[in-house]
Structures are given as structure tokens and as C-alpha cells.
mmCIF file of the N, C-alpha and C atoms, coordinates in Angstrom:
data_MODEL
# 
_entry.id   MODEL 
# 
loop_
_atom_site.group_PDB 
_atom_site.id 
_atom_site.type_symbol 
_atom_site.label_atom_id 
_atom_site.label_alt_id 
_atom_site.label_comp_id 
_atom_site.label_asym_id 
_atom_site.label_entity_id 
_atom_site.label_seq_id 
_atom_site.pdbx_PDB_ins_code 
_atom_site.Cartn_x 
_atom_site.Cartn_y 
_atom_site.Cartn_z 
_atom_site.occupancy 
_atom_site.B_iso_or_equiv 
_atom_site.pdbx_formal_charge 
_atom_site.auth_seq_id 
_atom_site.auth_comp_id 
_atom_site.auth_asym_id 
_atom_site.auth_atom_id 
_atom_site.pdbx_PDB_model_num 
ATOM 1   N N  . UNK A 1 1  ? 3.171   -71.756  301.700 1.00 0.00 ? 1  UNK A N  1 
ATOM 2   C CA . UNK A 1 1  ? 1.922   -72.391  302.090 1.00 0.00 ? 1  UNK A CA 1 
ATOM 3   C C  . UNK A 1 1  ? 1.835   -72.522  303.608 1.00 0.00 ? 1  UNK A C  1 
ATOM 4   N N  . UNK A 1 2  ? 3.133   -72.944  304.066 1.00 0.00 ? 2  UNK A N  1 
ATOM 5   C CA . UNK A 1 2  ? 2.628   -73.155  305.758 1.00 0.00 ? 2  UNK A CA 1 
ATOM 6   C C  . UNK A 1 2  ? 3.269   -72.178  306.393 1.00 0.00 ? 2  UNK A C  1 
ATOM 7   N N  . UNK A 1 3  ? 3.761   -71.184  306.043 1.00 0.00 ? 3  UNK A N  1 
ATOM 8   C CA . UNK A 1 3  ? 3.867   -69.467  306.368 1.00 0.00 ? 3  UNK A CA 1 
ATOM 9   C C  . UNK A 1 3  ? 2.687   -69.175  306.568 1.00 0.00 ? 3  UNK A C  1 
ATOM 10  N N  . UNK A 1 4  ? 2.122   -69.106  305.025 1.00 0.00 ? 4  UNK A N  1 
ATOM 11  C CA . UNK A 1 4  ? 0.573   -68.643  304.731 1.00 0.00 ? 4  UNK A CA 1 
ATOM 12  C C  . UNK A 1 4  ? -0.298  -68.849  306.442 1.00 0.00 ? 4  UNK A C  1 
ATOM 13  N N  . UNK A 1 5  ? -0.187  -70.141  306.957 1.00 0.00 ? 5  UNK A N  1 
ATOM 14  C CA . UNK A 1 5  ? -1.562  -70.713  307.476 1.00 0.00 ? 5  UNK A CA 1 
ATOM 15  C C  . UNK A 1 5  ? -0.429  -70.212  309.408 1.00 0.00 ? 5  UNK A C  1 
ATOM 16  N N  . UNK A 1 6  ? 0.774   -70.001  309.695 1.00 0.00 ? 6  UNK A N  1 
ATOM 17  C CA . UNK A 1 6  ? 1.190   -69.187  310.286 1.00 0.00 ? 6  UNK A CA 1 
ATOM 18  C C  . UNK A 1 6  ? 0.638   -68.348  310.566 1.00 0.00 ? 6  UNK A C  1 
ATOM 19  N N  . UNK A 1 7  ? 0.810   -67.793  309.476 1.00 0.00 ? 7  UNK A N  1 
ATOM 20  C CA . UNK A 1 7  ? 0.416   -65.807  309.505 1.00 0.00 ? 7  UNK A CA 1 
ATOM 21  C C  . UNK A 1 7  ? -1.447  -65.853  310.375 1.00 0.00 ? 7  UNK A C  1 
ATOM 22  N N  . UNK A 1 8  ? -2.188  -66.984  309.339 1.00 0.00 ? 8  UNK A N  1 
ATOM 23  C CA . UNK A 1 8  ? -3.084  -66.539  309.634 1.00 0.00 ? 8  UNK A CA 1 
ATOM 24  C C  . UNK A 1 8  ? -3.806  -67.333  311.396 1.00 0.00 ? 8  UNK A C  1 
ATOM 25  N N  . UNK A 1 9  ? -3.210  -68.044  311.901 1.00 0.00 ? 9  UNK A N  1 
ATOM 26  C CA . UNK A 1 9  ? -2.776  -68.231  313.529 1.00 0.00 ? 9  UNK A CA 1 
ATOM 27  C C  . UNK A 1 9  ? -2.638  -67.169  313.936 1.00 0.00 ? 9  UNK A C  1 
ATOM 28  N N  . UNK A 1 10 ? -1.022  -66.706  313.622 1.00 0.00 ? 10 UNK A N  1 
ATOM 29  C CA . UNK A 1 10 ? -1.110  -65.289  314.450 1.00 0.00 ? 10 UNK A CA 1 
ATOM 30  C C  . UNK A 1 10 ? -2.053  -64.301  314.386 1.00 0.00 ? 10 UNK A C  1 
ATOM 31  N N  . UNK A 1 11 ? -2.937  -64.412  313.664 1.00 0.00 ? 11 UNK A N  1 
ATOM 32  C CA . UNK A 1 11 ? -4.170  -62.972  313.403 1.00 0.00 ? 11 UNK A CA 1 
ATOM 33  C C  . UNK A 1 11 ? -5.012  -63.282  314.464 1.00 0.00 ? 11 UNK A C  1 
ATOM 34  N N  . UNK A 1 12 ? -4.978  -64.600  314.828 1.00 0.00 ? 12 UNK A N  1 
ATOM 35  C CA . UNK A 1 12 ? -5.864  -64.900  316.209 1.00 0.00 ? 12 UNK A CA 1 
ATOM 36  C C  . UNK A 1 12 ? -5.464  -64.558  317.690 1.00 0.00 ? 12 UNK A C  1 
ATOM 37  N N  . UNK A 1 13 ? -6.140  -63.718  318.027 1.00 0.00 ? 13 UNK A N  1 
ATOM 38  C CA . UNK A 1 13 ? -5.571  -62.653  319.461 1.00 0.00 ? 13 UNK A CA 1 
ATOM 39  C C  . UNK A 1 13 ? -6.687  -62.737  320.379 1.00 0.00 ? 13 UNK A C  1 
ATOM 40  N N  . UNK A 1 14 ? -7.616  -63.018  320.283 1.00 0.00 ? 14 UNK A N  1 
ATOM 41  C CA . UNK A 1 14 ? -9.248  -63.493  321.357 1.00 0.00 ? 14 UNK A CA 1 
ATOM 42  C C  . UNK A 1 14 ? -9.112  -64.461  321.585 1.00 0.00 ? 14 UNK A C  1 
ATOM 43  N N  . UNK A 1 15 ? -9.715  -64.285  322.785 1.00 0.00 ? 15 UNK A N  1 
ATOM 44  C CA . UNK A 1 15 ? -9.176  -65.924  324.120 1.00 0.00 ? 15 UNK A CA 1 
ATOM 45  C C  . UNK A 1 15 ? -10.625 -66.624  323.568 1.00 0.00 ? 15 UNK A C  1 
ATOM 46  N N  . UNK A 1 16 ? -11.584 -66.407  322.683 1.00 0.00 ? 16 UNK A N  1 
ATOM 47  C CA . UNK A 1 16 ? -12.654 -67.410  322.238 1.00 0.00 ? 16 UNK A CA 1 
ATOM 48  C C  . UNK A 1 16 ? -11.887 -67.976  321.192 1.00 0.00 ? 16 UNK A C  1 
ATOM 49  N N  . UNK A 1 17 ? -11.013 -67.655  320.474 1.00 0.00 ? 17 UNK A N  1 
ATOM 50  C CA . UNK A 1 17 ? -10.511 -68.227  319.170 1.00 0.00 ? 17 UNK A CA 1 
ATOM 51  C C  . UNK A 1 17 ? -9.750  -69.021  319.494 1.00 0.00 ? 17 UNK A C  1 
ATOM 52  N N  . UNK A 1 18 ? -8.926  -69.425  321.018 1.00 0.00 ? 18 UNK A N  1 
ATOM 53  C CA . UNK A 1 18 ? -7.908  -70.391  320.978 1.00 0.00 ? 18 UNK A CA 1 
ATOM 54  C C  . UNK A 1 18 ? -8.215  -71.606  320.425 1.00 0.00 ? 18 UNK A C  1 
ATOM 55  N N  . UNK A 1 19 ? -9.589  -72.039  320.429 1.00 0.00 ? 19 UNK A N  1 
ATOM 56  C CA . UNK A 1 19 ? -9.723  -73.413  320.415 1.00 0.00 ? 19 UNK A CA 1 
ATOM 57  C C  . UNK A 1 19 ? -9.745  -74.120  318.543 1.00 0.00 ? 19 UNK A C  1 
ATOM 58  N N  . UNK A 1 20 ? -9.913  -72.471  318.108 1.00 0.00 ? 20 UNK A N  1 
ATOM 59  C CA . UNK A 1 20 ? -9.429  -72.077  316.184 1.00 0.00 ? 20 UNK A CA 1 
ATOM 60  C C  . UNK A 1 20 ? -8.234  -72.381  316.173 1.00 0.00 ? 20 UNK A C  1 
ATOM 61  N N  . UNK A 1 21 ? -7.197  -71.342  317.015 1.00 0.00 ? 21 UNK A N  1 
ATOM 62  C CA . UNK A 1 21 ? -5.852  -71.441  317.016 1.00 0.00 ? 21 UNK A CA 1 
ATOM 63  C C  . UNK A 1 21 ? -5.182  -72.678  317.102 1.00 0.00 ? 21 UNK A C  1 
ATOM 64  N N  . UNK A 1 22 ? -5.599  -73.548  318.173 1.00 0.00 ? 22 UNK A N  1 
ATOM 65  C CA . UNK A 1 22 ? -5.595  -74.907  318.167 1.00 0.00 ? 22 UNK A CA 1 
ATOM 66  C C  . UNK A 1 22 ? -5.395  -76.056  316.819 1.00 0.00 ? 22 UNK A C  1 
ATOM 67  N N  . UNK A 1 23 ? -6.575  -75.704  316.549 1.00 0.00 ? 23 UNK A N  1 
ATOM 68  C CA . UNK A 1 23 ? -6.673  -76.356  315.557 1.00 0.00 ? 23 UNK A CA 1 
ATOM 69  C C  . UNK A 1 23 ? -6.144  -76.027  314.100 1.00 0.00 ? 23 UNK A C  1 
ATOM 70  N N  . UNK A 1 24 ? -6.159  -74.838  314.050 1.00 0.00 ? 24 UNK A N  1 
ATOM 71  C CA . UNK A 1 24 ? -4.993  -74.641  312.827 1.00 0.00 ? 24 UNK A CA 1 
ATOM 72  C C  . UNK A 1 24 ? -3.528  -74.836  312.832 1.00 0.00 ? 24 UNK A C  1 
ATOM 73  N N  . UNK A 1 25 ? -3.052  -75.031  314.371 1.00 0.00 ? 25 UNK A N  1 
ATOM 74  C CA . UNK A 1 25 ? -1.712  -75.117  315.052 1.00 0.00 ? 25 UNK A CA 1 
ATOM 75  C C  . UNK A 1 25 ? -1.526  -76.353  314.523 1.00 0.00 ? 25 UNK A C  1 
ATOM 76  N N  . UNK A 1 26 ? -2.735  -77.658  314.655 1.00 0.00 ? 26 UNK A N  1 
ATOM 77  C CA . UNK A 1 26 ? -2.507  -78.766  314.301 1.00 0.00 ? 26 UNK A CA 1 
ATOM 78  C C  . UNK A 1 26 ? -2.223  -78.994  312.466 1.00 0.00 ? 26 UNK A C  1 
ATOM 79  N N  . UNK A 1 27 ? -3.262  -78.116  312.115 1.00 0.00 ? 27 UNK A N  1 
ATOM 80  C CA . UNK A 1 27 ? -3.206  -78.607  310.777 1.00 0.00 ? 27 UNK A CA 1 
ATOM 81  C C  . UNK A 1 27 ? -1.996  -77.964  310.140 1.00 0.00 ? 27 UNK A C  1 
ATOM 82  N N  . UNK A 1 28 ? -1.366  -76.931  310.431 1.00 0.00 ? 28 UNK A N  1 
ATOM 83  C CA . UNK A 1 28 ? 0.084   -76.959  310.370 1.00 0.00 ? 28 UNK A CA 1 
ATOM 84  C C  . UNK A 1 28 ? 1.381   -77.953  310.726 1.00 0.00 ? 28 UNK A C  1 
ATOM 85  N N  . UNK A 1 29 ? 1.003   -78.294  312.088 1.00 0.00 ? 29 UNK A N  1 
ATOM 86  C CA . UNK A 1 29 ? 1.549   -79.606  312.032 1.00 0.00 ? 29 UNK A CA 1 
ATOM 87  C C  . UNK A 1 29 ? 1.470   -81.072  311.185 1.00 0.00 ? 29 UNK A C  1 
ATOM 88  N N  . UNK A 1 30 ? 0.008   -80.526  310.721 1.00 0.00 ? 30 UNK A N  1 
ATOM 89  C CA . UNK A 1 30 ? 0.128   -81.888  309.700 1.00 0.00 ? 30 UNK A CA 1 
ATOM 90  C C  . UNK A 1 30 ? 0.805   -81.754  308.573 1.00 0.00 ? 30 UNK A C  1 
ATOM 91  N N  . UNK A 1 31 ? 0.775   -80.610  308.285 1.00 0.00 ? 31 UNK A N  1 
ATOM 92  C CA . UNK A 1 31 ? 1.067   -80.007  307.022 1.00 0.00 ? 31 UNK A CA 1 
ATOM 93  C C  . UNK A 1 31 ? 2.745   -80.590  306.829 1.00 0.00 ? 31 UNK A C  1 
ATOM 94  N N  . UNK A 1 32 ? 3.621   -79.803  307.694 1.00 0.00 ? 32 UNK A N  1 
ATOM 95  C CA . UNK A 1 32 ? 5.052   -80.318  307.972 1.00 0.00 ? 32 UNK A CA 1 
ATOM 96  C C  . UNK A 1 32 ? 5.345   -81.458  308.007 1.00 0.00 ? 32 UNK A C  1 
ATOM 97  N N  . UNK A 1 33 ? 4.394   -82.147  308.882 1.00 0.00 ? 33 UNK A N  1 
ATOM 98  C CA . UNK A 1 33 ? 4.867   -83.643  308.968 1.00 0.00 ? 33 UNK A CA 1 
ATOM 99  C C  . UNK A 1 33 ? 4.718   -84.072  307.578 1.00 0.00 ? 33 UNK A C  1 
ATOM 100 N N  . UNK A 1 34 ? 3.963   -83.984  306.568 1.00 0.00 ? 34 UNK A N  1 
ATOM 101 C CA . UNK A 1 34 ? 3.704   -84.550  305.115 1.00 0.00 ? 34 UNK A CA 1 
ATOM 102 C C  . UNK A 1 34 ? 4.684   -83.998  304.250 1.00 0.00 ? 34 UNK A C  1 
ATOM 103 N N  . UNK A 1 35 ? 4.782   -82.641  304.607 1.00 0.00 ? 35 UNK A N  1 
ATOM 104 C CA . UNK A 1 35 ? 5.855   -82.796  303.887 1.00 0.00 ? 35 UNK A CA 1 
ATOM 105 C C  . UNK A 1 35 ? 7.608   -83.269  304.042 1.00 0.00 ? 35 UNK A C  1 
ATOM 106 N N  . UNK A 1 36 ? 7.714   -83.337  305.776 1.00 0.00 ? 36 UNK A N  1 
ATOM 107 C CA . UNK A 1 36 ? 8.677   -84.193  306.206 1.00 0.00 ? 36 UNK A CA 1 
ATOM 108 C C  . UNK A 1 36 ? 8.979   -85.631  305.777 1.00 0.00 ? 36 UNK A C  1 
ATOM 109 N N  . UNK A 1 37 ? 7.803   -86.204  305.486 1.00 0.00 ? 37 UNK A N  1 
ATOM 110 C CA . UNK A 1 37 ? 7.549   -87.635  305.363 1.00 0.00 ? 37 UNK A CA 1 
ATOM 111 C C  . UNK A 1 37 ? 7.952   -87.294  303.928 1.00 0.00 ? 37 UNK A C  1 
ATOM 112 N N  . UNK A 1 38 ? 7.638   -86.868  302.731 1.00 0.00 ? 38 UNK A N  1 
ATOM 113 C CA . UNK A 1 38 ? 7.757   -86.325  301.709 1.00 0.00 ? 38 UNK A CA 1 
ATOM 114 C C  . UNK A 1 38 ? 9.428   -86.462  301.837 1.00 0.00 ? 38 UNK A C  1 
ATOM 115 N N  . UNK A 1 39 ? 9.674   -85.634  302.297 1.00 0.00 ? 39 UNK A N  1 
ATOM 116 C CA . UNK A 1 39 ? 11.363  -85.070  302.034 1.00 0.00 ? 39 UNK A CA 1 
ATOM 117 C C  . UNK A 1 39 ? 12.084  -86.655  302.355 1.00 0.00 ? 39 UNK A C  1 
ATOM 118 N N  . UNK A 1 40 ? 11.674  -87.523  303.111 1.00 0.00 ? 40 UNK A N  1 
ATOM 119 C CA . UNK A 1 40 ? 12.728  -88.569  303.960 1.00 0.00 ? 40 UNK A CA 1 
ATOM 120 C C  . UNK A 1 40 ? 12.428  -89.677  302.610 1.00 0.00 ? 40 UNK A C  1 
ATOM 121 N N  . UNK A 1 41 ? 11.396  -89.678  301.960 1.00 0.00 ? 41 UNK A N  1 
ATOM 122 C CA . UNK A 1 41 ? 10.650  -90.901  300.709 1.00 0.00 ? 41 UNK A CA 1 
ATOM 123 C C  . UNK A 1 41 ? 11.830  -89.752  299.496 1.00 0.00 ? 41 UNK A C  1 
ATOM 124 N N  . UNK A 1 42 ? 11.808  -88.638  299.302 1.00 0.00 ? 42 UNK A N  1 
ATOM 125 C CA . UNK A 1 42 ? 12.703  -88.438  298.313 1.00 0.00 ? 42 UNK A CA 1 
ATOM 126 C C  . UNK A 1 42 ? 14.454  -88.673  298.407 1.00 0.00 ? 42 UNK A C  1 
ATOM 127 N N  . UNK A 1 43 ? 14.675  -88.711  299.990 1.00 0.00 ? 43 UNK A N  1 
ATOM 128 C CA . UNK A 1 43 ? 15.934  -89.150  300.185 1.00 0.00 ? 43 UNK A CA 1 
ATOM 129 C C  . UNK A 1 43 ? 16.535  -90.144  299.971 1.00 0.00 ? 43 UNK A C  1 
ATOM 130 N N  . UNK A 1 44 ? 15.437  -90.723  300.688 1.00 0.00 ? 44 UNK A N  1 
ATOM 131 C CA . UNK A 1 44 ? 15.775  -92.493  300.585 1.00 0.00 ? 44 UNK A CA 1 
ATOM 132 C C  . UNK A 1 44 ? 15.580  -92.962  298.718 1.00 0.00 ? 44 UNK A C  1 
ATOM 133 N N  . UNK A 1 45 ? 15.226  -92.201  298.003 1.00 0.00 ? 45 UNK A N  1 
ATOM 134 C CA . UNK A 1 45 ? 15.174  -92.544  296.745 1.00 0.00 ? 45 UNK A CA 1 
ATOM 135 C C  . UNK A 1 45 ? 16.478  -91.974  295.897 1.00 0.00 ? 45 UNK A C  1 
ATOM 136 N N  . UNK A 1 46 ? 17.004  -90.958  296.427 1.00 0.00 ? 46 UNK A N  1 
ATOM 137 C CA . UNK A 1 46 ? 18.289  -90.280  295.917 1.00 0.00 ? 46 UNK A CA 1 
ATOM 138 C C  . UNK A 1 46 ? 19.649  -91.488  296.471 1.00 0.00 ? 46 UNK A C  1 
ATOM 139 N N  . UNK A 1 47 ? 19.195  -91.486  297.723 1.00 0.00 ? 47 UNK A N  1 
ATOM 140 C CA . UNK A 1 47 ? 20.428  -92.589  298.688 1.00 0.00 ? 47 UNK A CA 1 
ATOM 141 C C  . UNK A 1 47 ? 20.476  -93.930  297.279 1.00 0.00 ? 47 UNK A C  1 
ATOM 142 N N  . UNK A 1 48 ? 19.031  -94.447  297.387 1.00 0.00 ? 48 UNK A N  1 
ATOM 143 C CA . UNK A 1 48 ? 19.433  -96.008  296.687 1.00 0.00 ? 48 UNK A CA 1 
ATOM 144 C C  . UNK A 1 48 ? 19.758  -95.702  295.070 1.00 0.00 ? 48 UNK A C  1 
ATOM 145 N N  . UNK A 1 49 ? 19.536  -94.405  294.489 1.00 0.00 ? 49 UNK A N  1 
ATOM 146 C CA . UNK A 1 49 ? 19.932  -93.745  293.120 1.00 0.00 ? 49 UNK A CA 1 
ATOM 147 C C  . UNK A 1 49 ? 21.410  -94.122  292.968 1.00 0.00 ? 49 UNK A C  1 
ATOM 148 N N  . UNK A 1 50 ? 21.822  -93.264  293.980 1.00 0.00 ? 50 UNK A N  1 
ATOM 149 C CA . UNK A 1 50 ? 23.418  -93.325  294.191 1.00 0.00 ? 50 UNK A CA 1 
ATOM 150 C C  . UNK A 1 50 ? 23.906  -94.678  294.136 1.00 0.00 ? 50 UNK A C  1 
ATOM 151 N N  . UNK A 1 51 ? 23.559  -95.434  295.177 1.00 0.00 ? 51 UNK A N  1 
ATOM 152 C CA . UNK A 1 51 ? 24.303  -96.784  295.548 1.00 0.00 ? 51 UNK A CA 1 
ATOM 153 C C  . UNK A 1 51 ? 24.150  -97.459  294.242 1.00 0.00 ? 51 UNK A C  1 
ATOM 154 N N  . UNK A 1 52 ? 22.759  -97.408  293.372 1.00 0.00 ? 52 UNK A N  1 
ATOM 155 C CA . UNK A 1 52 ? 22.766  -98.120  292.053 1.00 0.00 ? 52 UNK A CA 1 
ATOM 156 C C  . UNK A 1 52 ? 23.576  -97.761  291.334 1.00 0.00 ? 52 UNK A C  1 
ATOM 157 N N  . UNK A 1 53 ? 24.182  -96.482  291.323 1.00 0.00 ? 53 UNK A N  1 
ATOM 158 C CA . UNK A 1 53 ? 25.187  -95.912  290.124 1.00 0.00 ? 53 UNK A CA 1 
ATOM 159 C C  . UNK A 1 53 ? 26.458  -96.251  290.745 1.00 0.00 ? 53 UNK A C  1 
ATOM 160 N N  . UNK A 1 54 ? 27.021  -96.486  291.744 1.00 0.00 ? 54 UNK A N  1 
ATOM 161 C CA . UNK A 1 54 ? 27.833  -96.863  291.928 1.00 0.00 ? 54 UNK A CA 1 
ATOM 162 C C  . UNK A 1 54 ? 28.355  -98.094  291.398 1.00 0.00 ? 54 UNK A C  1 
ATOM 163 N N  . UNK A 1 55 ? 27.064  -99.176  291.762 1.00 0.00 ? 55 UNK A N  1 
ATOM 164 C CA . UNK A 1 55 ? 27.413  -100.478 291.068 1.00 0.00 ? 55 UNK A CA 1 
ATOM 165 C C  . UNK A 1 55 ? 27.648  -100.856 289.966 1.00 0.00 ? 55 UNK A C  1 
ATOM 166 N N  . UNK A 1 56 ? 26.408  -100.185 289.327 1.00 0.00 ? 56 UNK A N  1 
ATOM 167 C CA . UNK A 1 56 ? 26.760  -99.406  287.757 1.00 0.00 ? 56 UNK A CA 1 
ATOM 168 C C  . UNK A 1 56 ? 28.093  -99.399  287.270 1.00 0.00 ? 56 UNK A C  1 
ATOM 169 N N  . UNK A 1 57 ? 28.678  -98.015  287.943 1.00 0.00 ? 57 UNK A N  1 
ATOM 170 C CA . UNK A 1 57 ? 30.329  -97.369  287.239 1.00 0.00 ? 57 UNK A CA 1 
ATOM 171 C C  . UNK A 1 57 ? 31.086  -98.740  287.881 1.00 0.00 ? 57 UNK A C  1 
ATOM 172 N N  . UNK A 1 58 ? 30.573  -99.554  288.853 1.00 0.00 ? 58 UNK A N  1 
ATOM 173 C CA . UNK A 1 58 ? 31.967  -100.600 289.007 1.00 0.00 ? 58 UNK A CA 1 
ATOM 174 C C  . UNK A 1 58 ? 31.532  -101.938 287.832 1.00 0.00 ? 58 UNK A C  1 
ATOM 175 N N  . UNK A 1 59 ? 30.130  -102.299 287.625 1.00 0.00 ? 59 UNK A N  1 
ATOM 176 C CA . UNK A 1 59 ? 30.266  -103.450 286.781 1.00 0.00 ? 59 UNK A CA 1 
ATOM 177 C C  . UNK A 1 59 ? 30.737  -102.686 285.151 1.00 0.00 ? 59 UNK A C  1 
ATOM 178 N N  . UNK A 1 60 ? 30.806  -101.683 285.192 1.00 0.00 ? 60 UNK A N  1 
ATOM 179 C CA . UNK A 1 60 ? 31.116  -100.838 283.596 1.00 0.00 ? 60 UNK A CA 1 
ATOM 180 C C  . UNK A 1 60 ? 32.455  -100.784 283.911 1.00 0.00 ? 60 UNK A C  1 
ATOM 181 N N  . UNK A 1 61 ? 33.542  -100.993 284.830 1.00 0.00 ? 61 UNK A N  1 
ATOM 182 C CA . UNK A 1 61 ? 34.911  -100.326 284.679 1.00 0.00 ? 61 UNK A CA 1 
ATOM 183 C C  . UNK A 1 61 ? 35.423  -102.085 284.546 1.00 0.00 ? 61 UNK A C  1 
ATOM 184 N N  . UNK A 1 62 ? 34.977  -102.913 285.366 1.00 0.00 ? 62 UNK A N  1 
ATOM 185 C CA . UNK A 1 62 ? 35.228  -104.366 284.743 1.00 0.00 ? 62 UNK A CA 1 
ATOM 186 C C  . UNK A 1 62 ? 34.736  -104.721 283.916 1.00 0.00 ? 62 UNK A C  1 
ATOM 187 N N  . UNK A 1 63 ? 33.641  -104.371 282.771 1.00 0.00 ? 63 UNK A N  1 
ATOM 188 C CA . UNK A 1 63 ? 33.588  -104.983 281.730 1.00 0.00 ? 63 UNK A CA 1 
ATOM 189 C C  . UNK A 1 63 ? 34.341  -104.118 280.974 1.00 0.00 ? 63 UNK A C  1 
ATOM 190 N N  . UNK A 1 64 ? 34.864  -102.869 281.060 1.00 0.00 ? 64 UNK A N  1 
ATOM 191 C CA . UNK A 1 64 ? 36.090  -102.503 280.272 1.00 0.00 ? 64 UNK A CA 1 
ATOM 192 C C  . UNK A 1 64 ? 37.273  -102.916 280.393 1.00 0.00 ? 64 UNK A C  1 
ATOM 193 N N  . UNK A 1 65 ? 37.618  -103.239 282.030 1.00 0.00 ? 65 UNK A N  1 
ATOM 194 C CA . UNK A 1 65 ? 38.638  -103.571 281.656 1.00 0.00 ? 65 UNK A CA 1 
ATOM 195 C C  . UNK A 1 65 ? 38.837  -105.191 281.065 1.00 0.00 ? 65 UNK A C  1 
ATOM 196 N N  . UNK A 1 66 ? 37.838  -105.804 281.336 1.00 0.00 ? 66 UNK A N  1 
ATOM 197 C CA . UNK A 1 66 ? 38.119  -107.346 280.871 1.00 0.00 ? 66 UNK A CA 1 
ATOM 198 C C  . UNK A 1 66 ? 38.303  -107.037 279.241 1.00 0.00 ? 66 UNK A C  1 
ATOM 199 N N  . UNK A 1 67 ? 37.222  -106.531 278.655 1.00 0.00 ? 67 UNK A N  1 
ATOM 200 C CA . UNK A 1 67 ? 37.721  -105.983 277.223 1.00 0.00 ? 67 UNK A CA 1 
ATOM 201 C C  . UNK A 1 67 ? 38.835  -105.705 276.947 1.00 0.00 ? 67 UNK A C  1 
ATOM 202 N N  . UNK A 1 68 ? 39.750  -104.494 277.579 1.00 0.00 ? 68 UNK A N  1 
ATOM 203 C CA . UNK A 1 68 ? 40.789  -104.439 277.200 1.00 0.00 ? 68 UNK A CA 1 
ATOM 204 C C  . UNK A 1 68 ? 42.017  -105.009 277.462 1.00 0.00 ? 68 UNK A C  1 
ATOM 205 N N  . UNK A 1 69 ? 41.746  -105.932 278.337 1.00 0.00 ? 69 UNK A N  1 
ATOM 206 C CA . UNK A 1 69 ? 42.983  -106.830 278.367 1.00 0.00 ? 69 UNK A CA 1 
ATOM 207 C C  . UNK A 1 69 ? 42.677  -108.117 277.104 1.00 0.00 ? 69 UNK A C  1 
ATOM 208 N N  . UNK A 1 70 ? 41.423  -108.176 276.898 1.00 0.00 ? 70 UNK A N  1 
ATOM 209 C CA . UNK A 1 70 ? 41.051  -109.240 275.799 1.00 0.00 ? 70 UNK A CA 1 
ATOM 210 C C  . UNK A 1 70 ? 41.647  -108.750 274.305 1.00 0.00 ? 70 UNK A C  1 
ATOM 211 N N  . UNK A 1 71 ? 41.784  -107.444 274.157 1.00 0.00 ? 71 UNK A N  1 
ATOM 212 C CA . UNK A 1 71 ? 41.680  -107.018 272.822 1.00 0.00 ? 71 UNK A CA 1 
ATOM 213 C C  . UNK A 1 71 ? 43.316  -106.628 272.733 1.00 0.00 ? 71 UNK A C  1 
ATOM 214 N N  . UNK A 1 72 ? 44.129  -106.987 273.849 1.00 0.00 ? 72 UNK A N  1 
ATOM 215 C CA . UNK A 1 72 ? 45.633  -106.701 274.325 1.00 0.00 ? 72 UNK A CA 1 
ATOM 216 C C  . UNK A 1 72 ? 46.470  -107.735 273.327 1.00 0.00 ? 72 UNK A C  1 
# 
């Protein structure tokens, strides 16, 4: 998609079109930035995934082991 809108920038070669070029330069930039912003909201959702499973596998390895010293 933002290849796509690349490619079609570079097809612009007339010094009347810069002010086209311009502006598609930007909306490429917007483009990235959204999906930058995108990528950092899926990270930060993988990061706190993790840290929850962590806590997870530690309150699950003490309620096993309290079990099995109970059932000892």
C-alpha cells in the first residue's frame, strides 16, 4: 500500500506537479505514522500479555506447590 503511493510520487517528474508530489509525500507520511502508531499499541499489548502470563505461571506454580506439600 505505501510502496503503491511511492511508486506513484515517483511518476511525478514536472516542476508543476511538485506541489502534487508534496502532498502525496505527506500522505505517505501519514500513512507510516498510523501504521507506526499501530505497531507501538500492538506492542505495548504483547509487552503487558507477557508480564500477565508471567504472573500467571508464578501464582499457578505456588498454588501447586502449596497443594503438594498439603497432600504430602
Amino acid at each position: 500500500m505505501v510502496n503503491d503511493e511511492i511508486d506513484k510520487v515517483n511518476e511525478i517528474t514536472d516542476v508543476k506537479d511538485w506541489q502534487d508530489k508534496e502532498r502525496r509525500l505527506q500522505e505517505i507520511k501519514n500513512l507510516l505514522d498510523k501504521e507506526i502508531n499501530a505497531n507501538k499499541a500492538n506492542l505495548e499489548i504483547v509487552i503487558n500479555l507477557r508480564i500477565e502470563a508471567r504472573v500467571l505461571a508464578a501464582q499457578l506454580k505456588s498454588f501447586l506447590d502449596d497443594n503438594f506439600k498439603k497432600a504430602q
